[in-house]
C-alpha positions as semicolon CSV with decimal commas, in nm:
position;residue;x (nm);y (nm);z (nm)
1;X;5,670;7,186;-3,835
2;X;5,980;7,361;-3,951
3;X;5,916;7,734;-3,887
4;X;5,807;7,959;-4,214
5;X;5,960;8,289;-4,063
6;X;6,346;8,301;-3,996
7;X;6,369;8,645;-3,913
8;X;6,367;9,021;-3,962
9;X;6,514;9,120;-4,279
10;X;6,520;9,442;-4,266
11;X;6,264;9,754;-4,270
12;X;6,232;10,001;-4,513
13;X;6,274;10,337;-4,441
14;X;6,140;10,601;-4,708
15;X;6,405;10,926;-4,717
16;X;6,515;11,205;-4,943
17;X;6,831;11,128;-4,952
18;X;6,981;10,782;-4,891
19;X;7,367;10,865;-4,889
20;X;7,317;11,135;-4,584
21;X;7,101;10,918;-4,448
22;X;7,266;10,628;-4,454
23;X;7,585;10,776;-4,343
24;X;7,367;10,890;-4,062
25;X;7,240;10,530;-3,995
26;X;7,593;10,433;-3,960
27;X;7,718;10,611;-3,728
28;X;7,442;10,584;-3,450
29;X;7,325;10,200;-3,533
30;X;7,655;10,096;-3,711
31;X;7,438;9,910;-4,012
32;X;7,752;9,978;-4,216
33;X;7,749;9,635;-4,473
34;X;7,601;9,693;-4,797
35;X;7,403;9,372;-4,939
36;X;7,274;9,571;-5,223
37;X;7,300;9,937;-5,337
38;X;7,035;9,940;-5,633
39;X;6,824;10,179;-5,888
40;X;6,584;10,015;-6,080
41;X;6,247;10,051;-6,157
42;X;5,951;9,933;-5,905
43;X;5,755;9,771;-6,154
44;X;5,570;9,558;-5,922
45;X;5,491;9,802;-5,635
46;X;5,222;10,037;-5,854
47;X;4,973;9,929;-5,617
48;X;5,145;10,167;-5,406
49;X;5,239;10,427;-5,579
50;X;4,979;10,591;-5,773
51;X;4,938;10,326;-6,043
52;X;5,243;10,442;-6,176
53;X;5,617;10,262;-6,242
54;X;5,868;10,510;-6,027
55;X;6,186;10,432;-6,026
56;X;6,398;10,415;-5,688
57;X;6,748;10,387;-5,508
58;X;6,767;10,141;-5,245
59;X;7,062;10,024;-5,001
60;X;6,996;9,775;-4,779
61;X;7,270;9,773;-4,509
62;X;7,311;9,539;-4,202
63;X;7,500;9,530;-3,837
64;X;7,735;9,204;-3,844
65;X;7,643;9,218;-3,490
66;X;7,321;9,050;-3,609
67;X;6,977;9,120;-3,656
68;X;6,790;9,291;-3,949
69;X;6,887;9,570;-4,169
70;X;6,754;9,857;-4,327
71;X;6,653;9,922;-4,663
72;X;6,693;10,301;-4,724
73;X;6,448;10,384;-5,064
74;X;6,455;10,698;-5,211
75;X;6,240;10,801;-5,488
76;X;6,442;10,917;-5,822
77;X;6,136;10,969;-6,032
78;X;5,914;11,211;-5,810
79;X;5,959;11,411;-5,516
80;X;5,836;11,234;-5,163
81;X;5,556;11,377;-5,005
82;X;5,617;11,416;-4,626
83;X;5,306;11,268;-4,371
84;X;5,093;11,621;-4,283
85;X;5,075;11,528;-3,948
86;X;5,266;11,473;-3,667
87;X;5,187;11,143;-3,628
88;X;5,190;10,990;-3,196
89;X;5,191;10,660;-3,004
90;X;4,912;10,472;-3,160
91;X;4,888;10,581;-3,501
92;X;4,796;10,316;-3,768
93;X;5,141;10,247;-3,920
94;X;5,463;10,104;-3,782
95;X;5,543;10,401;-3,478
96;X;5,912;10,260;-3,398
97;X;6,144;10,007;-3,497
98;X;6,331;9,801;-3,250
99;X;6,678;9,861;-3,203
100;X;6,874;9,556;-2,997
101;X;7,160;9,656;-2,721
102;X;7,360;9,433;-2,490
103;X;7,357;9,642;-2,233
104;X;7,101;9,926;-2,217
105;X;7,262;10,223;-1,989
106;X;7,603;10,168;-2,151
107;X;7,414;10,268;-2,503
108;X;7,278;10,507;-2,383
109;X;7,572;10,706;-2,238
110;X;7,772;10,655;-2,567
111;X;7,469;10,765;-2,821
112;X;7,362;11,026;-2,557
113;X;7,736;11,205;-2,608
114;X;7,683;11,449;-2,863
115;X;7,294;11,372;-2,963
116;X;7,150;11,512;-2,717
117;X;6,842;11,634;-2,897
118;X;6,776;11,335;-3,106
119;X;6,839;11,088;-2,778
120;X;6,573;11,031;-2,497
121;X;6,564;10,954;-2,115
122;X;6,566;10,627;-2,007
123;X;6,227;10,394;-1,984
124;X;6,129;10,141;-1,755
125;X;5,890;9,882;-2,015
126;X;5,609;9,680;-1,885
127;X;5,836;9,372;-1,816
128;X;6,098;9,559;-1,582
129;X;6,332;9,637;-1,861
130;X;6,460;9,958;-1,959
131;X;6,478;10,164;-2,279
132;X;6,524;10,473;-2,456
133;X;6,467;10,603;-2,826
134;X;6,667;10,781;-3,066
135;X;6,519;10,984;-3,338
136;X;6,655;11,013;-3,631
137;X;6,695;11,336;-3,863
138;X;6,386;11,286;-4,083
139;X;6,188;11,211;-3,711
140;X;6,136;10,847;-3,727
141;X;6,138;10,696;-3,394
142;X;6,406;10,367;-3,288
143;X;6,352;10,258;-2,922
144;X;6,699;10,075;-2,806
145;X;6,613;9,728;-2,603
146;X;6,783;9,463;-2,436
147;X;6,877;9,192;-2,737
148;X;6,925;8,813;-2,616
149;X;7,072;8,702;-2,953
150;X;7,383;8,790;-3,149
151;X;7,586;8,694;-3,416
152;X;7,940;8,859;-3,353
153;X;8,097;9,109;-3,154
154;X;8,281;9,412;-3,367
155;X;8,309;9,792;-3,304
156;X;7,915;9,886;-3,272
157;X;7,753;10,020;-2,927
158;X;7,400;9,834;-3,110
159;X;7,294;9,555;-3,292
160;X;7,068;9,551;-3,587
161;X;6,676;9,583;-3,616
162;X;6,482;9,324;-3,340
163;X;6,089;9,405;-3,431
164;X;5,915;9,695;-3,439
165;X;5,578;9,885;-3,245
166;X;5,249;9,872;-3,460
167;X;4,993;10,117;-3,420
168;X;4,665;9,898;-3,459
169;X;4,265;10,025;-3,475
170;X;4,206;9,672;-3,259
171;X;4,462;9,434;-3,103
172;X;4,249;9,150;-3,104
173;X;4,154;9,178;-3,444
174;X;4,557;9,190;-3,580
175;X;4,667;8,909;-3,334
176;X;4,570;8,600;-3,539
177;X;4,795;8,761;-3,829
178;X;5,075;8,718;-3,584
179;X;5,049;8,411;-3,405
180;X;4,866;8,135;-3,645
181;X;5,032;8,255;-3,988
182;X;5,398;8,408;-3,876
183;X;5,432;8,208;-3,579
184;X;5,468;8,438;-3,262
185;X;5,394;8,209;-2,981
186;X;5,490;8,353;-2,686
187;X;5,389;8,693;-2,523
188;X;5,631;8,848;-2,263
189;X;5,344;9,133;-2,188
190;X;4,983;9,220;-2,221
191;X;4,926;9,571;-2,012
192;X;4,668;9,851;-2,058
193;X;4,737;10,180;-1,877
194;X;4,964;10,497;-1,913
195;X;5,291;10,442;-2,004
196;X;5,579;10,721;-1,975
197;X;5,774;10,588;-2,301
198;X;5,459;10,645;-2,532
199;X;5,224;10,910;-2,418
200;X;5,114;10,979;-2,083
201;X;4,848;11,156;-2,157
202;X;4,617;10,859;-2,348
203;X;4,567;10,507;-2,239
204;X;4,739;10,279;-2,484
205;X;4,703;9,864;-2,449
206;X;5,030;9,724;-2,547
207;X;5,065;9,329;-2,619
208;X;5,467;9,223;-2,696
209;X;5,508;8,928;-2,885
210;X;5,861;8,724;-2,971
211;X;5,993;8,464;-3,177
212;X;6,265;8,322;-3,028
213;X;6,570;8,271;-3,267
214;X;6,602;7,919;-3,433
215;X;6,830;7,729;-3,622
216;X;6,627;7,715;-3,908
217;X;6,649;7,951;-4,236
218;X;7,008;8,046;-4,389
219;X;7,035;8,346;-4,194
220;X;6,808;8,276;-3,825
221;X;7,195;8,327;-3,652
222;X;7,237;8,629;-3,803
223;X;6,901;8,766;-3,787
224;X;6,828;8,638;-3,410
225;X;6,468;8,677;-3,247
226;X;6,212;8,914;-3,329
227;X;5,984;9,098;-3,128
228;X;5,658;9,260;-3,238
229;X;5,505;9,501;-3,006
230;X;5,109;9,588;-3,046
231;X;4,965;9,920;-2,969
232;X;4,634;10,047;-2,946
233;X;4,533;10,393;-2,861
234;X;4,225;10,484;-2,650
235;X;4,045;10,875;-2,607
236;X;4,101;10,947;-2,932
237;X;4,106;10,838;-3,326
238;X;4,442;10,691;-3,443
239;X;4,547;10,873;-3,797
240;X;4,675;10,659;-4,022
241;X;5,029;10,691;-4,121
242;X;5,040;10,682;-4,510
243;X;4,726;10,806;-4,573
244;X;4,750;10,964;-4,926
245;X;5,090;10,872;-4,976
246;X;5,303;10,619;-5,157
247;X;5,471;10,359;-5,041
248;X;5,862;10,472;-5,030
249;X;5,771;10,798;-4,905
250;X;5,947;10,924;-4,606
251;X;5,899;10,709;-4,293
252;X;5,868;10,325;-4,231
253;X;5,738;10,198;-4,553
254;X;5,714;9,829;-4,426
255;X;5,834;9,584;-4,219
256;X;6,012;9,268;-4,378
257;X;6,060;8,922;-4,302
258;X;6,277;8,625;-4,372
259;X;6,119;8,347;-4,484
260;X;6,173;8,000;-4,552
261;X;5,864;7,850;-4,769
262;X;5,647;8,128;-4,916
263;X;5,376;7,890;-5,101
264;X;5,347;7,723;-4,755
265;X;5,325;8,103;-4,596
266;X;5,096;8,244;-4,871
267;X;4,835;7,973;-4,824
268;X;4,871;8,041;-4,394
269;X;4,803;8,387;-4,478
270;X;4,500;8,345;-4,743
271;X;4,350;8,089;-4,510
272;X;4,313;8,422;-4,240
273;X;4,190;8,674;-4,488
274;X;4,509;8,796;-4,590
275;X;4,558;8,774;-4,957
276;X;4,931;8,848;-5,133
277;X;4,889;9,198;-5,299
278;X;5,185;9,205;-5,447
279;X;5,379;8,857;-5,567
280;X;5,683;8,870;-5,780
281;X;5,641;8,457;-5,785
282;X;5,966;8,377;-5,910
283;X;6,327;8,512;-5,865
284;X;6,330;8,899;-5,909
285;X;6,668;9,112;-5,895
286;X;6,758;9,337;-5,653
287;X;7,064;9,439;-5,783
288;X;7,332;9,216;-5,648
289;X;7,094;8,999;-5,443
290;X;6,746;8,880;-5,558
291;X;6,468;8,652;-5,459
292;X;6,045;8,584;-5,444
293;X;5,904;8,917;-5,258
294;X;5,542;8,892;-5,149
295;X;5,353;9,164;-4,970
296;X;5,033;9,179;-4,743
297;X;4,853;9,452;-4,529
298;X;4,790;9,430;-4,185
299;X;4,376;9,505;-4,115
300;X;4,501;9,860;-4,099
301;X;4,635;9,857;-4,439
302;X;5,009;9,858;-4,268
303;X;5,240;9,693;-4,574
304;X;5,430;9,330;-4,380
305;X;5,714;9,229;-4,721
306;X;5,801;8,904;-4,730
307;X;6,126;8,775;-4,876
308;X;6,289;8,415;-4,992
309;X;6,660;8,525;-5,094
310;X;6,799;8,312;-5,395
311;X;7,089;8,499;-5,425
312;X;7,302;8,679;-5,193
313;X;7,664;8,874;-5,246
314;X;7,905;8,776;-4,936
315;X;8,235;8,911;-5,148
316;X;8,140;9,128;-5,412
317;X;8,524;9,208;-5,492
318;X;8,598;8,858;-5,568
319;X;8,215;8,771;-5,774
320;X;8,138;8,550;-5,528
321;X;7,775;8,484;-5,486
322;X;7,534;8,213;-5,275
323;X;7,300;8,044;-5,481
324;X;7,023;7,918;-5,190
325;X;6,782;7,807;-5,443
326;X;6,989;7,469;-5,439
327;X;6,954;7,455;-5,042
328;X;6,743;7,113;-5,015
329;X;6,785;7,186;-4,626
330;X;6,678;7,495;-4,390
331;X;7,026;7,470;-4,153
332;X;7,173;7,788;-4,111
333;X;7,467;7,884;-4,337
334;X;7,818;7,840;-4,174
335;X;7,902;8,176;-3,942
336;X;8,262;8,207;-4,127
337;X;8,080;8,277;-4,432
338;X;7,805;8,519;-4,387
339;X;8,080;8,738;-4,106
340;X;8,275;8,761;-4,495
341;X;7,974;8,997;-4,536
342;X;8,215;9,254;-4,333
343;X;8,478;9,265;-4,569
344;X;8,212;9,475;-4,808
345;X;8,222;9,721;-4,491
346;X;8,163;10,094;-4,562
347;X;8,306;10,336;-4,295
């Protein structure tokens, strides 16, 4: 069977202000290529936002180096409410996104150089390899890791987004989510213990699950593998995340993927108990890119978006647009094109 999920697409990150924090984002994890810069209305998200329309700006910006991107949402109709808590390791909620390097120390010397407080000591993971994590200025969490897929090679010490750590109540209750309906077969470690690189003080089980990257979807090259990394706290009660707050408030609002057939994913996901609660079920805008957006919670109420682009801008100077609703095929679209993408760079 041709696979359903292509890819991350990007996660969205919830700030007050997305031009200093993009311009943040840029210069540490060089996701400097606009796709869309948009303010509309989020019509369809009230479910998540007090049963009210508020309207938003969101930029979703990409590394050509490959992998996902992140959409940076910032409310324009109500001030965000920060999380009350300073939420740890284990919390119900996505605790990090995944950050892909080439090589790990040499990232870490160059981000190190001048970021000293937002920029960690080096880990050793549970499979032998090392990382380290960079926090950002509104204290969301990246951890840097070894990448084994890329697009292109231009002037970035990173990649783009890889995966992400979840903070689950019960592993074994979220895995079937994972492995029958998005398709993560293979597990490169299951470990329960202390671990340095979360905190050393609670016992954590930690399951890391990858997709290799396929050439299948319009954009698998570009997005390359994902990796999903489980985590479950025990000796004390995980908090969750967004409790009492809206989606798009600061923080990692969601985690979004690529995909390829949504009926064909929304029936996977019904058949586990996971029902779309949100489905824009036919092309929606996102300024100058649009598609079918879908949404589903995780059995801790974490939001997973899922997207099917229609549309996509590769040079918006010249009006010149992909229409992949008349893709009868799944091959990926030629390299020469999407690297175009960098022509819409932003320094």
């Amino acid at each position: 069977m041709s696979q359903i999920i292509t890819g991350i697409q990007q996660v969205g990150i919830g700030v007050t202000d997305v031009n200093i924090a993009w311009e943040w984002y840029r210069t540490m994890f060089g996701t400097d290529v606009p796709v869309f810069d948009d303010v509309a209305e989020a019509k369809l998200m009230t479910r998540y936002t007090g049963n009210e329309v508020h309207s938003r700006r969101a930029v979703l910006a990409l590394n050509m180096n490959g992998g996902g991107g992140f959409e940076i949402w910032q409310f324009k109709s109500r001030e965000p409410e920060h999380c009350t808590f300073d939420h740890t390791p284990g919390d119900l909620g996505i605790n990090a996104v995944k950050i892909k390097c080439r090589n790990i120390t040499e990232a870490h010397s160059k981000l190190l150089s001048g970021n000293t407080d937002s920029v960690s000591q080096l880990f050793t993971l549970p499979n032998g390899e090392q990382s380290f994590q960079v926090r950002d200025p509104y204290n969301n969490l990246f951890q840097l890791v070894k990448g084994d897929s890329w697009f292109q090679k231009h002037n970035s010490t990173t990649g783009g987004v890889c995966g992400a750590m979840i903070g689950v109540s019960d592993i074994e209750t979220a895995l079937p989510l994972y492995t029958d309906a998005l398709g993560f077969r293979e597990t490169i470690y299951d470990e329960t213990g202390t671990f340095t690189d979360l905190d050393p003080e609670y016992k954590f089980r930690r399951i890391l699950l990858r997709k290799k990257q396929r050439d299948e979807g319009a954009f698998s090259r570009l997005f390359g593998h994902i990796d999903i990394e489980l985590i479950q706290v025990f000796g004390r009660k995980p908090q969750k995340i967004y409790h009492e707050r809206f989606w798009g408030d600061p923080g990692f609002i969601h985690i979004c993927f690529d995909v390829n057939n949504m009926d064909l994913l929304k029936e996977k996901c019904r058949e586990l108990g996971y029902h779309f609660t949100v489905d824009s079920a036919s092309t929606f805008d996102m300024g100058e890119a649009a598609g079918r957006f879908s949404y589903i919670e995780d059995p801790d109420g974490t939001l997973i978006e899922f997207v099917q682009a229609h549309k996509l801008p590769i040079l918006k100077k010249w009006g010149w647009y992909i229409n992949l609703k008349k893709r009868k095929h799944q091959k990926p679209l030629p390299d020469w094109m999407l690297k175009t993408m960098s022509f819409n760079r932003v320094k």
